[in-house]
C-alpha positions, 0 to 999 in steps of 0.5 A: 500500500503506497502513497500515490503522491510520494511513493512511501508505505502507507499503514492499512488504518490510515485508509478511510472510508469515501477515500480513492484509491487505486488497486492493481489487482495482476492475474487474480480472480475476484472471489465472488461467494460474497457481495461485494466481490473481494481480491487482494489487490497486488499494489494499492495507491491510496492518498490520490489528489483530486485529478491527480495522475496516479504513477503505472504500475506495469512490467517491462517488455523492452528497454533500449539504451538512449543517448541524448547527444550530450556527454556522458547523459543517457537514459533508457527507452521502455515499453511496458506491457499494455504497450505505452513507452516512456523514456528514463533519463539517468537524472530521473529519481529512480529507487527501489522497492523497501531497501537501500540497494542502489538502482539507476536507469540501466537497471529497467531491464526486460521483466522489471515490475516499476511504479511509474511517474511520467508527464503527458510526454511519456518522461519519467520523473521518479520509478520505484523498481521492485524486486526482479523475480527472473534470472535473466530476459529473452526479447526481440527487436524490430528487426527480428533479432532474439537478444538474450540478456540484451545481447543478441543470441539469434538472427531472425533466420535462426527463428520459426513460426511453424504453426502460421501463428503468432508462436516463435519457436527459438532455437534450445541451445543458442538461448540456453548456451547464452543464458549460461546453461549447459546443453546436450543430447540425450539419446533416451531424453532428447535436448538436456539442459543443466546448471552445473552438475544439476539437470534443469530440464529434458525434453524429446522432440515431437512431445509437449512434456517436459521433464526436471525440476524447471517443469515441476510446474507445468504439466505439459508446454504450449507446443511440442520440441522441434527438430530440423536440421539437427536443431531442437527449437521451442515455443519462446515463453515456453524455454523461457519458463523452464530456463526461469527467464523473462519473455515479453512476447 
């Protein structure tokens, strides 16, 4: 529960009946056994001004680096989820979420969640960053290029969309690989992807089941493991989920 204004915490008995508020509520479900509907809201700005416009809580889908022609000044170009761009210039008061770890522009990586203070111009003027949840991005650029943590892992040559849908599927050991993961053939598993000496996951071509702790989760996947020409691809948020990275679509 945030002041909308300031960004501080705000104690839950501070909020007064008649007061406007906020609520942010992710992919939650209203539990409607009983009138009003209720749901835990993921973040809640109370303290609004009238016609005041509240901060965007929202995550990250792209985030280039920007210079602005000046020496030594340059900020970040960010897209959030529901499509709206901002620009993060290194001047822009930028915090993190509950501690004093130090977070600057460079920082808004792809699958970073920010509370977001901007005028009508899309500039940003303060960002509270909250704790990142992956342990890295998969994204692409206009021209088609799949960067992996920022730096290019595949040309779009390397990317299929078997199904004439919006799926991509991307190449297992050219993402895996740049992700810092171990990969390798398994006659009886198929493609074996480790971290270190520990197996994270192991899928055959042709199935939707995956197998290791990374699919622990998941019954089974979006579409089945391809193979042509010796390469094993799959669906992108799918290896993103296993490999337990950011993919923004």
């Amino acid at each position: 529960i945030l002041d909308a204004v300031s960004g501080e915490p705000v104690d839950a008995k501070s909020i007064k009946d008649g007061s406007t508020v906020y609520a942010w509520l992710g992919a939650q479900t209203a539990v409607t056994m009983s009138l009003p509907p209720q749901v835990t809201p993921e973040l809640l700005l109370v303290n609004v001004p009238a016609d005041y416009k509240v901060p965007q809580y929202d995550v990250i889908v792209r985030a280039t680096v920007i210079m602005a022609g000046i020496p030594h000044y340059s900020g970040m170009d960010i897209t959030l989820s529901d499509g709206t761009a901002y620009q993060v210039w290194e001047d822009a008061q930028i915090t993190p979420y509950l501690t004093r770890n130090r977070v600057t522009y460079q920082d808004l990586l792809p699958g970073t969640r920010v509370l977001m203070w901007a005028d009508d111009k899309g500039q940003a003027s303060k960002v509270i960053v909250f704790p990142y949840e992956y342990k890295g991005s998969i994204s692409l650029d206009g021209y088609g290029r799949l960067y992996v943590n920022s730096v290019v892992a595949a040309e779009p040559s390397a990317l299929r969309r078997p199904y004439g849908d919006e799926r991509l599927y991307v190449p297992i050991r050219a993402v895996a690989e740049a992700a810092g993961y171990d990969v390798s053939w398994d006659k009886e598993f198929g493609v074996t992807v480790k971290d270190g000496s520990d197996i994270l996951f192991q899928i055959c071509p042709d199935t939707k089941l995956a197998h290791g702790p990374a699919a622990a989760d998941r019954h089974s996947l979006a579409g089945p493991c391809l193979i042509a020409n010796g390469v094993t691809y799959l669906e992108a948020g799918d290896l993103a989920h296993l490999l337990g990275m950011f993919y923004g679509g």
